[in-house]
C-alpha positions in Angstrom: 139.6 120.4 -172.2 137.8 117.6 -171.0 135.0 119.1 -169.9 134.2 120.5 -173.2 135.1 117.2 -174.4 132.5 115.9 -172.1 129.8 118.8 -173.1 130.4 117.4 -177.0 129.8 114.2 -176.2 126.4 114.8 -174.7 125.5 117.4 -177.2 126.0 114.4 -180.1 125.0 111.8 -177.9 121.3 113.4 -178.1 121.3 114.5 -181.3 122.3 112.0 -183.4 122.8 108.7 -181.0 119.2 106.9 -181.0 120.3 103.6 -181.2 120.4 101.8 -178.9 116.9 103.4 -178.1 117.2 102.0 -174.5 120.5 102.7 -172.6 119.8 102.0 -168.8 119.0 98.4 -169.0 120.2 96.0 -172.1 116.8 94.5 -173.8 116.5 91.6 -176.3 114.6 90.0 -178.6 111.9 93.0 -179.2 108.7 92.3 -180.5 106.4 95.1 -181.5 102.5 96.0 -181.5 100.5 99.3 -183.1 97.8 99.7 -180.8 95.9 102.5 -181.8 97.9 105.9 -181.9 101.4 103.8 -180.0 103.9 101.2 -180.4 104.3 98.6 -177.5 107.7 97.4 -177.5 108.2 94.0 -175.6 111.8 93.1 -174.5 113.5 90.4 -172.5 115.6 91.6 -170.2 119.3 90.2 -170.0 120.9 90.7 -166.7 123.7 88.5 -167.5 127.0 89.6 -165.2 130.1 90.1 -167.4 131.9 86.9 -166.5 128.2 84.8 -167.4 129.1 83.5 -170.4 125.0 82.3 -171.2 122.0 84.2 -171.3 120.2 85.3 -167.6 116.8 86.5 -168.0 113.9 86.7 -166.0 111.7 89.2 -167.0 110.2 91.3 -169.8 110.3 94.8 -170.3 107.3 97.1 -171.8 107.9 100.7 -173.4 105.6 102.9 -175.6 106.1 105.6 -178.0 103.9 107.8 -180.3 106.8 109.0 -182.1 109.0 105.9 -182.5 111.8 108.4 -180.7 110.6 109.0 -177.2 109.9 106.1 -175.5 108.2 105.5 -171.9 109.5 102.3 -170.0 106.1 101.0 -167.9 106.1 98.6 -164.9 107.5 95.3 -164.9 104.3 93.2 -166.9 105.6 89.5 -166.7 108.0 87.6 -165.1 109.1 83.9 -165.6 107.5 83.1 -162.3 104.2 84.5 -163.2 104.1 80.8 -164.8 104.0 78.4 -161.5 105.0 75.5 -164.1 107.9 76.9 -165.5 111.5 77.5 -164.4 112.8 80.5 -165.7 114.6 81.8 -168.6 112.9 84.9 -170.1 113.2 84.4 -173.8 112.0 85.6 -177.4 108.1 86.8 -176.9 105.4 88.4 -178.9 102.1 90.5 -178.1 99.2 90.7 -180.2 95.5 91.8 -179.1 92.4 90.5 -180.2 88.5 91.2 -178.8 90.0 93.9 -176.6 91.9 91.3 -174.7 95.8 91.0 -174.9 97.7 87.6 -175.7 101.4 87.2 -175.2 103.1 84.6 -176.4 106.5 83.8 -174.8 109.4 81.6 -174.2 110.7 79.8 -171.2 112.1 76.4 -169.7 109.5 74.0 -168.6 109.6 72.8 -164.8 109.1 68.9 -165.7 109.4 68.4 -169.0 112.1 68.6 -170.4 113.2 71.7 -172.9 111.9 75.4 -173.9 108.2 75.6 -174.0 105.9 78.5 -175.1 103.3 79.6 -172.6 100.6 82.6 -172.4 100.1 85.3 -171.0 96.8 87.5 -171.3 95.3 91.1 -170.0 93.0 93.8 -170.4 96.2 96.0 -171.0 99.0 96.0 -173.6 101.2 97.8 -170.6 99.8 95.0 -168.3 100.0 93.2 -165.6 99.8 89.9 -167.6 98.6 86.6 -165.9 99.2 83.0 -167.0 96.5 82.4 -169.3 96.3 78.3 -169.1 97.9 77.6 -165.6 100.3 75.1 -168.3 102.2 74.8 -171.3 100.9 75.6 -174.5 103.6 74.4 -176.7 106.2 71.3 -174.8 108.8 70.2 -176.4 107.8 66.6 -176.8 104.9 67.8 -178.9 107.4 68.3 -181.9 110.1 65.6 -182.8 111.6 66.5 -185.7 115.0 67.3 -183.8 116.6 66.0 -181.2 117.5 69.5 -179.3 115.3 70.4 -176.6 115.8 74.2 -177.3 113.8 74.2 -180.5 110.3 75.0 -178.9 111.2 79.0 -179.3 110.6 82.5 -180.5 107.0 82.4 -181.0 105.0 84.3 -183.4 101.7 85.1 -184.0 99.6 86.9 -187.3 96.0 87.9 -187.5 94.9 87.4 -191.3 92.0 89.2 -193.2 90.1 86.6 -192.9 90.5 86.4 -188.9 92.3 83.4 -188.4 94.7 83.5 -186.1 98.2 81.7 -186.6 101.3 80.9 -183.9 104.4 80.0 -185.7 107.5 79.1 -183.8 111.3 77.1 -183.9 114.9 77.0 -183.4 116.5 74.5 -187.0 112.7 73.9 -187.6 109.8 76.4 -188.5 106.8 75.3 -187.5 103.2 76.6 -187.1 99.6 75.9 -186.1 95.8 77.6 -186.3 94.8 79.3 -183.6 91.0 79.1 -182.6 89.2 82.3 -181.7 89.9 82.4 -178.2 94.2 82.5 -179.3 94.6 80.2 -176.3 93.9 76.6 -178.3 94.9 74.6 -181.3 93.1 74.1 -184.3 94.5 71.7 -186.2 97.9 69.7 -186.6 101.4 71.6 -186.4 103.0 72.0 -189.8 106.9 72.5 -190.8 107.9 75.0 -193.1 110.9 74.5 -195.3 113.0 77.9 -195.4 116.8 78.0 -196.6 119.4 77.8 -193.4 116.6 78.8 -190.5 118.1 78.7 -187.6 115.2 81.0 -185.3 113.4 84.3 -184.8 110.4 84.0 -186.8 108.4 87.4 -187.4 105.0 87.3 -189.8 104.0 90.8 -191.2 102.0 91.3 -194.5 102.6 94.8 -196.9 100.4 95.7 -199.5 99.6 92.1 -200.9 102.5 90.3 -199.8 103.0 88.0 -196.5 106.7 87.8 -195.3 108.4 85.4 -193.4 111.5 86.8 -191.9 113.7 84.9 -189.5 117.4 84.6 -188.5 119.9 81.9 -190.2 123.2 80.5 -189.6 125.5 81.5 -187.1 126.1 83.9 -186.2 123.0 85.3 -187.0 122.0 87.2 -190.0 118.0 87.9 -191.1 116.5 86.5 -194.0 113.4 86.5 -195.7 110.9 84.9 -197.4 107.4 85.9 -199.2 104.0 84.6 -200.1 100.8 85.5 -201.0 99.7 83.6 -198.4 100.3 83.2 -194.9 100.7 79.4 -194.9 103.1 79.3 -197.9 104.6 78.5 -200.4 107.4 80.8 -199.3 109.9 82.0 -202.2 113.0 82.9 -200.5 114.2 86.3 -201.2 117.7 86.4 -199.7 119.4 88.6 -196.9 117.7 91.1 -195.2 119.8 92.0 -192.5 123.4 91.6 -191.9 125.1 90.4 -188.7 124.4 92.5 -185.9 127.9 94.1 -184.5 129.4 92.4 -181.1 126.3 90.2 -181.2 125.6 86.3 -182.3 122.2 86.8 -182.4 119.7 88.8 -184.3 116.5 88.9 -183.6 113.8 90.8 -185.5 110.3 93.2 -185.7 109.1 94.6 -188.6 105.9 97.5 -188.6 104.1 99.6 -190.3 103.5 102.8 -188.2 101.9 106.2 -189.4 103.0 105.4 -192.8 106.2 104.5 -192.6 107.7 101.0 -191.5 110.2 100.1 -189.3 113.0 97.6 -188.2 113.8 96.4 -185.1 116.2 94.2 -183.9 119.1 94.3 -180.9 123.1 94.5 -181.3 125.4 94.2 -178.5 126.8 98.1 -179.0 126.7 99.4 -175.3 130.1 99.3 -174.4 132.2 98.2 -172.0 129.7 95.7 -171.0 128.1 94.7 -173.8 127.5 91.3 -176.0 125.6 88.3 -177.3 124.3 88.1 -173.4 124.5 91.9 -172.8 122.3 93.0 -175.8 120.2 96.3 -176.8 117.4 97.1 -178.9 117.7 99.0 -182.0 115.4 100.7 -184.6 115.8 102.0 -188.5 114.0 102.7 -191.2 112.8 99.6 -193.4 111.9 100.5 -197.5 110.1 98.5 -200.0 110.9 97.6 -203.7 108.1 97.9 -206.1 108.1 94.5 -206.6 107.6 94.2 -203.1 110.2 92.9 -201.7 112.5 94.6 -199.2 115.7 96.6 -199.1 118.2 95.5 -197.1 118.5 97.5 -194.0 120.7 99.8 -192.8 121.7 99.5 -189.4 122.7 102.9 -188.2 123.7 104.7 -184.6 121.6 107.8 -185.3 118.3 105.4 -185.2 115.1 107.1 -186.1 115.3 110.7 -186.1 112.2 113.3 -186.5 
């Protein structure tokens, strides 16, 4: 009996149970890039043991897929060290390419001053190896003062528009954002806040048909929300829930893409069991649908994932 029991399992376990996509390590924070005919997927990695009760994180994670389905796990392409003037802590990242050249924007705690700061990484791959692109901080905490938290220099984000400019936004209680100049490595111009109802982190830009959205988590714990424009600077009208709490997890952290004509949400729960939770988290994928009004259903968070 059990070993049909056993067989069953499998048999379902492949058939129907896509999400978590990734089941040998737990990955956070995902961020995702269409790079002609794949997706990139970019991941922390939390390594947190079970009696750890913060997150542990050192690393991030590449995958690929053509399919959304299969994925491929490549070398290890960055690691907290790979920054000489940072101290660790492998948080909430984002790839995007430009010129043929590969920017990634990422969390971690700075060496000297004090707080989360964003640095870059660059290469002439999206699988990698990425190097420190300044040799120093891009974004310190003591460059924004609106709070007194020395966490709130997180979860960057970065958009191409039409037009080509290049924007980073970023924040933890504030949302904040900046021009990028050409080279996606420097300023251009002063660092604006953007009022958005309860944001609490987890910024994502995407534009659909027309519209810009701003989607990012609130309260706590964590549930996504959106926002959307017809610009990417604002004014944002904000639009309401987009995703609900993600189960066994505080957090929820999102990517949202169009691929081969459909489009996609990503986010992580904490559903690999017995081990796992808000430190012990795992990425998932479903399907994302648009009114025709534009804005966008709220998603379904489902075990099957994507399916062919």
């Amino acid at each position: 009996m059990r070993k049909i029991t056993v067989i069953l399992l499998l048999f379902f376990g492949m058939a129907f149970g896509q999400n978590p996509i990734i089941k040998d390590k737990y990955t956070a924070d995902a961020a995702a890039l269409v790079y002609k005919d794949s997706v990139y997927l970019y991941a922390g990695h939390d390594v947190a043991p079970n009696d750890f009760n913060f997150y542990k994180m050192n690393e991030w994670l590449v995958y690929s897929s053509a399919d959304m389905i299969k994925w491929q796990e490549h070398k290890v392409p960055l690691k907290t060290n790979d920054f000489k003037w940072a101290s660790g802590d492998a948080w909430a990242s984002q790839v995007i390419e430009r010129d043929g050249k590969f920017y990634w924007y990422v969390t971690v705690s700075h060496a000297t001053i004090p707080g989360k700061a964003i640095g870059i990484g660059i290469s002439d791959s999206p699988t990698g190896p990425f190097k420190d692109a300044l040799g120093k901080a891009f974004i310190t905490n003591d460059m924004t003062t609106q709070t007194k938290i020395n966490w709130d220099d997180i979860d960057p984000t970065v958009f191409i528009d039409n037009d080509g400019q290049a924007y980073l936004y970023w924040g933890n209680t504030i949302c904040h954002y900046v021009k990028l100049k050409r080279n996606m490595v420097e300023t251009d111009g002063q660092i604006v806040t953007v009022d958005l109802p309860n944001y609490t982190e987890a910024p994502w830009i995407h534009q659909h048909g027309d519209w810009y959205y701003l989607s990012y988590a609130c309260q706590f714990p964590e549930k996504i929300a959106y926002a959307m424009s017809r610009s990417v600077t604002g004014p944002w009208q904000f639009k309401g829930i987009l995703n609900e709490l993600a189960g066994n997890c505080n957090t929820n952290h999102q990517a949202i893409i169009d691929f081969k004509g459909k489009s996609y949400f990503i986010y992580h729960n904490g559903s690999i069991q017995p081990d796992g939770g808000s430190f012990r988290r795992s990425v998932c994928i479903d399907s994302l649908y648009y009114n025709e009004d534009g804005t966008m259903k709220r998603v379904v968070m489902t075990s099957e994932g994507i399916q062919k």
